[in-house]
C-alpha positions as CSV (number, residue, x, y, z in Angstrom):
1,X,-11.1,7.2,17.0
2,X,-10.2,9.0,13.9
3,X,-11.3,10.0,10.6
4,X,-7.7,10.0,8.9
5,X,-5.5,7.0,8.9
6,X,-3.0,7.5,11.2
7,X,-0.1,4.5,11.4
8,X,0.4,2.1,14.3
9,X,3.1,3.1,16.8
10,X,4.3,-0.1,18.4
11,X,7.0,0.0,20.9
12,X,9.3,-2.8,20.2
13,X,9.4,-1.3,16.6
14,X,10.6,1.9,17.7
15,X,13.2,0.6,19.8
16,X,14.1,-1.4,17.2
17,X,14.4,1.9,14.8
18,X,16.5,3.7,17.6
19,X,18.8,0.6,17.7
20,X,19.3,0.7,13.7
21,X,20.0,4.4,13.4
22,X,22.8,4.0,16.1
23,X,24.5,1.8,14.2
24,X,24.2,3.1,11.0
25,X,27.7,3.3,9.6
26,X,28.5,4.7,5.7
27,X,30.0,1.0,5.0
28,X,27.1,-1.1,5.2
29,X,25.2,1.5,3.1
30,X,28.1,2.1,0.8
31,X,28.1,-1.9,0.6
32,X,24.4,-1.9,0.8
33,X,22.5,-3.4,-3.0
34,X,19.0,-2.7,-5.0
35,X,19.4,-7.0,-5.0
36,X,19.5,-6.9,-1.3
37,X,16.6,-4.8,-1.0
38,X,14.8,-6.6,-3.6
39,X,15.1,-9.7,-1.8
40,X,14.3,-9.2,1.3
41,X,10.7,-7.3,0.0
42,X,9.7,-10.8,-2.1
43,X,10.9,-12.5,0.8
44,X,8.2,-10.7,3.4
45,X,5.5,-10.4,0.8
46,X,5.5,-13.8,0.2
47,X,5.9,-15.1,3.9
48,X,2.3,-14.8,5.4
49,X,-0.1,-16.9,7.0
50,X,-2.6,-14.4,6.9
51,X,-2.7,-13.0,3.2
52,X,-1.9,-14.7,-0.1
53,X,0.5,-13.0,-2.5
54,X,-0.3,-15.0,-6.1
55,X,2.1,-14.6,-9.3
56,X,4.8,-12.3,-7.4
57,X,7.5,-13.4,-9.7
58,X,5.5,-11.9,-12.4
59,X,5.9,-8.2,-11.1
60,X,9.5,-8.6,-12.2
61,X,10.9,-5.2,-11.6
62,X,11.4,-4.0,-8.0
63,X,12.7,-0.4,-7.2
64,X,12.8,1.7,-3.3
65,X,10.1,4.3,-3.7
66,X,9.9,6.8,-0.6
67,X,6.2,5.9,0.9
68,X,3.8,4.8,-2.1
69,X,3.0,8.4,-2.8
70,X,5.5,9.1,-5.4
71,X,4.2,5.5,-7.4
72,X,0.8,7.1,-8.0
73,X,2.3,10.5,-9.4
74,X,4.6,8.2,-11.8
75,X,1.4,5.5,-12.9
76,X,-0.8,8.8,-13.8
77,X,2.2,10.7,-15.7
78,X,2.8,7.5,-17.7
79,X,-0.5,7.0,-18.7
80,X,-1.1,10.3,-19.9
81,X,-3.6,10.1,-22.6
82,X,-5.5,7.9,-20.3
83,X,-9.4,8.5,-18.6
84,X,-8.1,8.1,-14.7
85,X,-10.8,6.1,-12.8
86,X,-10.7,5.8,-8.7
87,X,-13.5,5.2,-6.7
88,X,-14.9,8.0,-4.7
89,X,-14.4,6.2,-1.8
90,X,-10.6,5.6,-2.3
91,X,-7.0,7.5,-1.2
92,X,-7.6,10.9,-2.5
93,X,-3.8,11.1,-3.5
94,X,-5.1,10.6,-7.2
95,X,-7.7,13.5,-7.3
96,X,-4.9,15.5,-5.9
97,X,-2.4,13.9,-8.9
98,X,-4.6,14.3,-11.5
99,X,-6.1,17.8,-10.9
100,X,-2.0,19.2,-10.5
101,X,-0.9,17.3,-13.9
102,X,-4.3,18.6,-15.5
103,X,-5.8,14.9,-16.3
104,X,-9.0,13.8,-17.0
105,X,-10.5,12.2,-13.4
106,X,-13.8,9.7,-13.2
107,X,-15.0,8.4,-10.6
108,X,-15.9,4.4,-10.6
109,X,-19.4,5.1,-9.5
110,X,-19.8,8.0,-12.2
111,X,-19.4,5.6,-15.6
112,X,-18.5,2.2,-16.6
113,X,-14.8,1.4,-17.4
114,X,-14.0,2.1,-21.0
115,X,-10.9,1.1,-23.1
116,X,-7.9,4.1,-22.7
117,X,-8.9,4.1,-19.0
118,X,-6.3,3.4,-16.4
119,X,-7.4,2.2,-12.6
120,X,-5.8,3.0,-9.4
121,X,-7.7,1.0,-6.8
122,X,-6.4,-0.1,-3.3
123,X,-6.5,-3.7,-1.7
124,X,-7.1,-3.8,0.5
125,X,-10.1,-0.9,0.0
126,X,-9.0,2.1,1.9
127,X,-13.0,3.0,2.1
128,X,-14.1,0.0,3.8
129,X,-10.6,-1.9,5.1
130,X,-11.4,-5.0,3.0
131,X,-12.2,-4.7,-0.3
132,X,-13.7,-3.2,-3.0
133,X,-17.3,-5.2,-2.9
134,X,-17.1,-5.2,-6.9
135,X,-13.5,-5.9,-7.2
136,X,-13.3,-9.0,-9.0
137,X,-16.0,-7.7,-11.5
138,X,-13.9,-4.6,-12.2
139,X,-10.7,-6.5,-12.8
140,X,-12.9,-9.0,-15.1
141,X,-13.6,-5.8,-17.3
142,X,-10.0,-3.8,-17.0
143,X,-8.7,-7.8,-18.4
144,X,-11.1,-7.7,-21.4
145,X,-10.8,-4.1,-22.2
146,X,-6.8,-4.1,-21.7
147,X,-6.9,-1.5,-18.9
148,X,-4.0,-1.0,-17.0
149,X,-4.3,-1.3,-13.4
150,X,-2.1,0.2,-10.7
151,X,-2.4,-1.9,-7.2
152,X,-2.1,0.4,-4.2
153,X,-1.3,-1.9,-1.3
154,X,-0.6,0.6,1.2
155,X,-2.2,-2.0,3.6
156,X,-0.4,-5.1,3.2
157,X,1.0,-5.5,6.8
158,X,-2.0,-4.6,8.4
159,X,-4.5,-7.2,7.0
160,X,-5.9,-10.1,6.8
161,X,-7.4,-12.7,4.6
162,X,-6.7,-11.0,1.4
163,X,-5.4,-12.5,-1.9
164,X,-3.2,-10.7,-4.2
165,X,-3.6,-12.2,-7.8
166,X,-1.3,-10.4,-9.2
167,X,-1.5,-13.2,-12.9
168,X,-4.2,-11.0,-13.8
169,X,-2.4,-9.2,-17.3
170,X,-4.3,-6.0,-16.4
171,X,-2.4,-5.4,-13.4
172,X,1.0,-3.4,-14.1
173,X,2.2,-1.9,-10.6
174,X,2.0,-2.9,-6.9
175,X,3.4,-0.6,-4.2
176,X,3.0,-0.9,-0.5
177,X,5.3,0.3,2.0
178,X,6.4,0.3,5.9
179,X,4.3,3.6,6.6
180,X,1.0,2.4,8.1
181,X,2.3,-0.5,9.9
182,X,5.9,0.0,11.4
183,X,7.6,2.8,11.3
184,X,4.7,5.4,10.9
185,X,5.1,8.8,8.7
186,X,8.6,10.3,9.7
187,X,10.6,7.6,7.4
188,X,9.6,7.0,3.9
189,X,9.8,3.2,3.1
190,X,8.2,2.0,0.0
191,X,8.9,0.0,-2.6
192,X,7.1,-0.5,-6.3
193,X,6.9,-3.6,-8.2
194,X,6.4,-3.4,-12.2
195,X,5.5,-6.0,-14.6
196,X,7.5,-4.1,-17.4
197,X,10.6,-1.5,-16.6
198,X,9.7,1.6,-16.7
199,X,12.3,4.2,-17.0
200,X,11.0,6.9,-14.8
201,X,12.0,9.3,-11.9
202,X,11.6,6.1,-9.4
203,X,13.6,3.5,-11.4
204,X,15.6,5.5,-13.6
205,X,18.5,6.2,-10.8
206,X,18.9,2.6,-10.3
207,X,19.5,1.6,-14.3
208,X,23.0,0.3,-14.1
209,X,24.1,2.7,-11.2
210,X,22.7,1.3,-8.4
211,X,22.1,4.7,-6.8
212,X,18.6,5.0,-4.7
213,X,17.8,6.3,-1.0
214,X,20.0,3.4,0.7
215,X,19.9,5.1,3.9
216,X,15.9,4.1,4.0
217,X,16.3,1.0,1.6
218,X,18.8,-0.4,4.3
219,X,16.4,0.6,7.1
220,X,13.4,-1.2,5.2
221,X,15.3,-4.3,5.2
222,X,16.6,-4.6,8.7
223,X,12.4,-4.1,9.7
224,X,11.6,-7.1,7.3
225,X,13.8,-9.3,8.5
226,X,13.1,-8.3,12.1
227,X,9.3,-8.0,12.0
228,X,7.3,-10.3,9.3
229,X,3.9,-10.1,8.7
230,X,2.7,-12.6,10.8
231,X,4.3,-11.1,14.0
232,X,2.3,-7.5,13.6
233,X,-0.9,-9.2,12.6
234,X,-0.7,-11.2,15.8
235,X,-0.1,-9.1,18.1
236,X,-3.3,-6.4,17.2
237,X,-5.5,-9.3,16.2
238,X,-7.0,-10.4,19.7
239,X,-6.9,-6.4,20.6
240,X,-8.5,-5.3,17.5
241,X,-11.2,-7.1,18.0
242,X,-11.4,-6.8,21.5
243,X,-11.5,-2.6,20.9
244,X,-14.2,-2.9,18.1
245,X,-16.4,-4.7,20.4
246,X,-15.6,-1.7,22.6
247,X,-16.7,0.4,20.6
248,X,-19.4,-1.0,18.9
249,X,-17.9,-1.3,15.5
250,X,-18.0,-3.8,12.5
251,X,-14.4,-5.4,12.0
252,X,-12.6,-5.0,8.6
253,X,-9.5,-7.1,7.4
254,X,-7.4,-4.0,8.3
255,X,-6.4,-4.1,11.7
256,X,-6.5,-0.5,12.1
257,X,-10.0,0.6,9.9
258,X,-13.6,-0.4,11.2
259,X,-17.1,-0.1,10.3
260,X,-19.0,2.4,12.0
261,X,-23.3,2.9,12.3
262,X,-25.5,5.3,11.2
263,X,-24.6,7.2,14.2
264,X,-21.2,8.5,13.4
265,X,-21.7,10.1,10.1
266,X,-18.8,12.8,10.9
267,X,-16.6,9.7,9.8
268,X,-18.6,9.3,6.9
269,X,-16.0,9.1,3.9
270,X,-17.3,8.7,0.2
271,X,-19.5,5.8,0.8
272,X,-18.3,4.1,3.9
273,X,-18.7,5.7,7.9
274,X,-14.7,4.0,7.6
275,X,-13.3,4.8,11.6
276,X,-9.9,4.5,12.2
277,X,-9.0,2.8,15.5
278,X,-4.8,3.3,15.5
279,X,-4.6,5.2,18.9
280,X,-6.3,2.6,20.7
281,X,-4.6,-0.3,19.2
282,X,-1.0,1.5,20.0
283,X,-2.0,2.7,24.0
């Protein structure tokens, strides 16, 4: 068990990884298309038996970002005059972010959301691995109050028996990637979905040039197509749950995150004792 999230390491994936990069030729990525990639990302998000993507189509503007990391620095920069709320409990990628670009941080449990405040929040949660148990409220009050929302979904191909609404108005980005559930940390696969183009380091490259990190983007797309949602979820489902029972700890819709007791506070983090069960799903 661990206290950081480290990615699933499945062996037909890797294979599958080894086969691409031998194969790789400068023609197909020469030929290679931001419309391709596009596609085939709607195309996996939207084909699950297991979560439920709502109002995709909405989220009209679709670019490769390396990982999800370089969404967050891009949602706090735009938003600059903004109050950033996270919740203690969250990714700490957004203290980092806003203590390097100097920006005023509160925490969700500190004050109530206020108008000029913008929301990072994961779904699903990365402090419990399902979600935020106030998350419909807070979305209730960022619609009303015209708060703009940035959706980390870092999860998405790991869980279970989540709904992304993604109607709401409030919510402006959405970024998940291929990190945590296929190909682990040494390639950068994200994307990030925008209700409204933005022009900024992530998008602005692909403006009528079509120039972006096709070496990943092309990678990305040969994984979807090979491995959708359904096929991951169902082969760690029978021994996620087998290994929590193992261990004596409370599932979460994340395949990889559990629920630990009282007894294992060194993996306390914020408010959760969140455990992280990777190594044994991947032996």
């Amino acid at each position: 068990m661990q206290l950081l999230h480290d990615p699933l390491k499945t062996k037909e994936v890797i294979e599958y990884v080894d086969n691409i990069l031998v194969k790789l030729n400068y023609a197909d990525l020469d030929n290679f298309s931001v419309t391709q990639f596009e596609s085939d990302w709607r195309s996996w998000l939207s084909n699950s038996s297991y979560n439920k993507i709502i109002g995709l189509e909405s989220m009209k503007h679709c670019a490769f970002c390396p990982g999800t990391t370089d969404a967050f620095g891009e949602f706090v920069s735009r938003y600059h005059n903004n109050r950033i709320r996270v919740s203690r409990s969250d990714f700490i990628i957004t203290r980092v972010l806003s203590k390097a670009y100097g920006r005023n941080l509160c925490y969700l449990e500190d004050d109530e959301l206020k108008p000029n405040d913008s929301l990072i929040i994961s779904v699903p949660f990365s402090g419990n691995g399902s979600m935020h148990p106030d998350f419909n409220k807070i979305m209730d009050t960022c619609d009303e109050l015209n708060i703009p929302v940035f959706i980390d979904a870092a999860y998405f191909g790991i869980s279970h028996g989540i709904t992304y609404d993604l109607t709401r108005p409030c919510i402006k980005d959405l970024t998940t990637s291929l990190s945590k559930n296929l190909v682990g940390n040494p390639l950068r696969l994200g994307v990030r979905f925008t209700k409204e183009l933005v022009d900024d380091s992530i998008t602005i490259a692909l403006i009528g040039a079509n120039i972006f990190d096709k070496v990943n983007g092309y990678i990305s797309t040969e994984l979807l197509k090979k491995f959708p949602q359904d096929w991951l979820i169902e082969k760690y489902m029978d021994k996620n749950k087998t290994m929590c029972e193992k261990l004596g700890l409370q599932r979460t819709n994340t395949l990889t995150l559990a629920i630990g007791d009282e007894s294992m506070q060194e993996y306390k983090r914020g408010d959760y004792i969140r455990v992280c069960i990777s190594n044994h799903l991947s032996e």
